[in-house]
N, C-alpha and C positions, 0 to 999 in steps of 0.2 A: 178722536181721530185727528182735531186739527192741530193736539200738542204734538202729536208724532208726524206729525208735519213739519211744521216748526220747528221738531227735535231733528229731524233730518236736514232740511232746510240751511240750520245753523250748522250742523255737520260738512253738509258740502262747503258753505263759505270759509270754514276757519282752518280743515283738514287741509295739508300740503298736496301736492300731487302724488300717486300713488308711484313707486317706482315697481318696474316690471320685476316677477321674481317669480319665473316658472320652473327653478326645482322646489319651491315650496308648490305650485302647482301640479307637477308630476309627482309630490309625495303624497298628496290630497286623490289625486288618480289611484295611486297605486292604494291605496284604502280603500279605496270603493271596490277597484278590482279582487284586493284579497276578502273582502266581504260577497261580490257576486258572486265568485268563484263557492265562497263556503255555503252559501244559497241553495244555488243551483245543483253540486259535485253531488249530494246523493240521486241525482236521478240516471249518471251513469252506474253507481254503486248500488243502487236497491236491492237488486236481488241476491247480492252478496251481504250486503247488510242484515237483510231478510232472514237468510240462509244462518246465519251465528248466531241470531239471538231467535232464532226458528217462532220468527212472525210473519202473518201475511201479509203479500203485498199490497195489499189496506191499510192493513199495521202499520205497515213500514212506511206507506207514503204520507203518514201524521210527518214526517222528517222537511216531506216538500208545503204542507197546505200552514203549517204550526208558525214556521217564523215569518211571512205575509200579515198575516193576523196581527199577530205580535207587534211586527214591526210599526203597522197602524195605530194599534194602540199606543205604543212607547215613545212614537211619535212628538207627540205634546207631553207627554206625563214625563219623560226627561229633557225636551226643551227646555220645558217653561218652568220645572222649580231650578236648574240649573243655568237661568238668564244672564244670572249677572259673573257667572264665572267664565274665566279666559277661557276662548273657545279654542284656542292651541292643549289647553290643559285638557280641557274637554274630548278633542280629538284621540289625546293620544290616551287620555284612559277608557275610553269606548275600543280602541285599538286591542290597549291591554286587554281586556273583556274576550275579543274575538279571539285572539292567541290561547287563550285562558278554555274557550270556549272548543275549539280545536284540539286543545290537548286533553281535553276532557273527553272527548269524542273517541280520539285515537285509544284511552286508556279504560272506554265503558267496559263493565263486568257486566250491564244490561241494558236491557233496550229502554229502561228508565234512565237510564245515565245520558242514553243519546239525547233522549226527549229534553233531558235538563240543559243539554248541550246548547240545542237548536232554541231552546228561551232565550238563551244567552247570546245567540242568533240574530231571534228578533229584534232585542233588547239593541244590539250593536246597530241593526241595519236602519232601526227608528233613529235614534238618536245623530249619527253620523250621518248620514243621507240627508237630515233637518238640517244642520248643521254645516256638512261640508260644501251640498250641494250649492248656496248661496255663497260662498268666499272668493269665489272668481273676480266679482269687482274689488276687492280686498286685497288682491295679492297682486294685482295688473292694471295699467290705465284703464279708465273710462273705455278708453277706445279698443281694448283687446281685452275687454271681458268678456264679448260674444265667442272667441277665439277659445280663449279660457274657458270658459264654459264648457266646450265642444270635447277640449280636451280631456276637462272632467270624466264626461259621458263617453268619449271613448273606451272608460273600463268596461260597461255595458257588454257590448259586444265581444271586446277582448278576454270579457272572463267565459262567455262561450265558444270562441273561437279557440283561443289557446289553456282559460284555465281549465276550464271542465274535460278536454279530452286527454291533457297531459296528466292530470288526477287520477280521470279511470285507468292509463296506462300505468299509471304507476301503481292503482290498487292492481289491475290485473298481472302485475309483474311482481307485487311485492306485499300485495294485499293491502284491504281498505282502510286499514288503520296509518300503513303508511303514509298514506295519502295525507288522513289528516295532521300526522307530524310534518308532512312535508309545509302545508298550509298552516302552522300555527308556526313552524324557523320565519316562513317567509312574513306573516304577522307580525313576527317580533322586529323583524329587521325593514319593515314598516314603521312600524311605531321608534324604530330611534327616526329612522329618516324623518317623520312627524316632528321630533325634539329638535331636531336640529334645523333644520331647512327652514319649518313655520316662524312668522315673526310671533311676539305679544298680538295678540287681537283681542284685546277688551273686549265686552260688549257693546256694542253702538246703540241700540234699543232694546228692554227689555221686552222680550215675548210671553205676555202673560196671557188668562185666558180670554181676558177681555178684547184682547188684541186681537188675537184670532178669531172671535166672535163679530168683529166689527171687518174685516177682511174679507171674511167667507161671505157677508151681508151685499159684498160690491161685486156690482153685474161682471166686472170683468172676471170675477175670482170663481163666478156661478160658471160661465163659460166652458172657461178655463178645468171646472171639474167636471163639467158635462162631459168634453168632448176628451181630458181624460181617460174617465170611467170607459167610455163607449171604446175606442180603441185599443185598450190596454185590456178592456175584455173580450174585443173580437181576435185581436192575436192571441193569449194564453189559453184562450179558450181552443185554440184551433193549434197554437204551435207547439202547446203542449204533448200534441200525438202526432205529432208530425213522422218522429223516427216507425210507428205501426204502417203509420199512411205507408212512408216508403217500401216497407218491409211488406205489406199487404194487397196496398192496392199498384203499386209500380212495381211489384217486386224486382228490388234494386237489389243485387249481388251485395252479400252480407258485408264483404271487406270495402265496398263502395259507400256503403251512407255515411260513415265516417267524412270523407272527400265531399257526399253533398252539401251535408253539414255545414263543413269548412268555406264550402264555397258560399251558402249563404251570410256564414260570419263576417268574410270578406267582404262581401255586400253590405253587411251591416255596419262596420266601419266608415266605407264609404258615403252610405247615406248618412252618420252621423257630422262627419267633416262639413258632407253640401251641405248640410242643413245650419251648421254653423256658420257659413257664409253668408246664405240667403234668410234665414229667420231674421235677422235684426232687420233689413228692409222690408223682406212679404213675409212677417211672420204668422198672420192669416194664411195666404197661400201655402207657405210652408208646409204647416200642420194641415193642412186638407190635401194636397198632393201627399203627405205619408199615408194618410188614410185611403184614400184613392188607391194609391199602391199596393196596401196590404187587402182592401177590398177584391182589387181584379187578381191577384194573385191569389186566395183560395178561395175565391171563385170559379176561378177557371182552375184549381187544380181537380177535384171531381171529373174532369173530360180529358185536360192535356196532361195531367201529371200524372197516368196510366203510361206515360212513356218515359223512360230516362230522361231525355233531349226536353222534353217538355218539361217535368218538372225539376231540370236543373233551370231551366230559364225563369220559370216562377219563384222556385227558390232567391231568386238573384234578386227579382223584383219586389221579392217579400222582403228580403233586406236591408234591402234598400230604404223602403218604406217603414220596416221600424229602427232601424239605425239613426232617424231622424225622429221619431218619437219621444224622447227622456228630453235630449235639448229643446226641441217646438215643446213641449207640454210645460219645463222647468219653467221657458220664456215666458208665455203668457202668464204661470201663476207670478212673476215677479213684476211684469210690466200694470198685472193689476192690482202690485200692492209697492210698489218703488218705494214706500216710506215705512215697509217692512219688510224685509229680503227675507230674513230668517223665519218667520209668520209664515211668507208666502212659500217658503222650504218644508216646512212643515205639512203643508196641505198636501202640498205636491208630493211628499213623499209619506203622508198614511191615505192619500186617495189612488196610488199605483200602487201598492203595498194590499191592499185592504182589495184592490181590483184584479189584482196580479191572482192571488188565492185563489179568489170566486170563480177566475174565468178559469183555475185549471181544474175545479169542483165542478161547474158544469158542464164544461167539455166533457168530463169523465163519464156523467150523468146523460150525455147525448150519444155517446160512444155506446155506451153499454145497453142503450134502450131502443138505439139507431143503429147506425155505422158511420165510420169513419170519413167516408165523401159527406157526408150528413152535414156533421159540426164541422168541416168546413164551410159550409154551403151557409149555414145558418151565422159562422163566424163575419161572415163576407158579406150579409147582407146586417149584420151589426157595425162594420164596418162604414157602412155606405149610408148607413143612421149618423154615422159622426159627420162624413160627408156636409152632407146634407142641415146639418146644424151649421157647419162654418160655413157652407154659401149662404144658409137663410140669417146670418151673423154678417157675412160682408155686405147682403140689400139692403139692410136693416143701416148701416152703419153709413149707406151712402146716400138711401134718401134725403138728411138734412143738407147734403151737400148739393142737390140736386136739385133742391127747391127755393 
């Protein structure tokens, strides 16, 4: 630990200052984006996916739980034997991957073909998410890496907001296959903008497994996956069924949830921006006012969001609150490993990956053996678990100052 100290150490003192260069930053965006968008897009398409290769929608949802997993896994296992290669090269062949991966998808003869698709899925969102998620200070001063960052995680939202509803429009227009040619053009036309835009980016430290091992070891990094795990499973757990919720217990006019959707996306933007404001100074607060947020919001959807009016207001405030989740969670894991960004990329992205899965597993699990206000109710009060770690984190943190 203390050579990789020293190896950073020397890095700050001898590196020139970074010059700002935010179309390599908006092309690093636009990757993540055409990867949540490929993520996420069968859960508008399932039952058409379903419907062609006449599996059920059990079958079918191996599409949504398979590349989570994956991505966890792949995580470290393409990090870290691929350390010492340029991480522009890197990027833009995980890119090729996703394109590759998309077109595979578009041209399955079976529902095996898909499944091969979405490895290649995981495969892309481990390795790029390790990888890109930490290049913000890399591409931008010191000073507007928090900035950068934000904007990273703006695909987040934006591949709910605009990619996944423009996909299904276009499977239901032109069918689901289209969709994925239309996501594997725009992949390609990614990965040149990766070629061009990125500068060289060597590797600055190698991420082996020992390094990781010695990272995850540090109270800040335990934290940091605690509060994680907890949030990242009371949302997917709960927002995973959000669109039944609407449909079931508000019942929202069929051509409307489309718009509440939207509106919560927009929220979720929004919180992701504030949150890139205020996480570099209350980066504590930060992350406990999103959980907070996602807490009272399907909380209280079981009682108000039985009305339109009610739960388009919770909706807002759920977006709010996770739109600021991906940058508050990225930050702490980096702040608790600053002498390994990529390390600290890594965790952060197979402990929401590996979280992300679980929580849309046992929402399912609570759905189906409960109801629908249920695993909200129960998402909310997992929620207010994370809560409750980051206050009992900030007493903890202010005793010695106090004494």
């Amino acid at each position: 630990m203390s050579v990789l100290s020293t190896s950073a150490d020397e890095a700050a003192t001898s590196d020139p200052p970074t010059p700002a260069n935010w179309p390599a930053v908006l092309a690093v965006m636009m990757g993540i984006f055409s990867i949540v968008t490929t993520e996420i897009l069968p859960i508008g398409l399932l039952t058409s996916i379903g419907a062609d290769f006449t599996v059920s929608d059990g079958t079918a949802g191996l599409m949504m739980t398979m590349p989570g997993y994956l991505a966890a896994v792949s995580a470290p296992l393409v990090t870290v034997p691929t350390a010492r290669i340029d991480r522009r090269l890197m990027l833009c062949a995980l890119t090729f991957l996703l394109a590759s991966a998309n077109f595979i998808a578009a041209a399955a003869p079976a529902y095996w073909a898909m499944l091969v698709s979405r490895v290649l899925v995981g495969v892309v969102i481990g390795g790029f998410w390790s990888i890109g998620a930490g290049l913000a200070g890399r591409l931008v001063p010191a000073r507007s890496a928090r900035r950068a960052t934000a904007v990273i995680f703006s695909a987040v939202p934006l591949g709910s907001v605009l990619g996944v509803p423009l996909g299904t429009l276009i499977g239901d227009l032109a069918g689901w296959r289209i969709s994925f040619v239309v996501l594997g053009v725009l992949s390609v036309a990614v990965l040149a903008a990766l070629a061009v835009l990125l500068p060289p980016l060597p590797a600055e430290q190698v991420t082996r497994l020992k390094v990781l091992g010695g990272v995850i070891r540090g109270a800040g990094t335990r934290f940091a996956l605690v509060t994680t795990v907890l949030v990242v499973l009371a949302h997917f757990g709960t927002y995973t069924y959000v669109m039944p919720f609407l449909e079931r217990v508000t019942h929202v006019a069929p051509g409307l949830i489309t718009l509440f959707l939207l509106t919560y996306g927009v929220a979720g933007i929004a919180g992701n921006f504030l949150a890139g404001t205020i996480v570099a100074r209350r980066p504590r607060a930060a992350f406990g006012v999103a959980g907070s947020l996602i807490a009272v919001a399907t909380l209280a959807l079981p009682f108000l969001g039985r009305w339109d009016l009610g739960a388009v207001v919770l909706l807002i405030v759920w977006g709010v609150g996770y739109g600021a989740v991906p940058v508050c969670s990225q930050t702490w894991f980096v702040k608790a490993a600053p002498h390994a960004p990529e390390a600290a990329s890594v965790l952060f992205t197979a402990s929401f990956q590996a979280t992300l899965s679980t929580g849309a597993l046992v929402g399912g699990l609570i759905v189906d053996h409960t109801s629908l206000p249920a695993v909200m109710t129960l998402g909310g009060a997992t929620a207010l678990v994370m809560v409750a770690v980051v206050a009992r984190s900030a007493r903890a943190d202010s005793r010695p100052a106090e004494s």
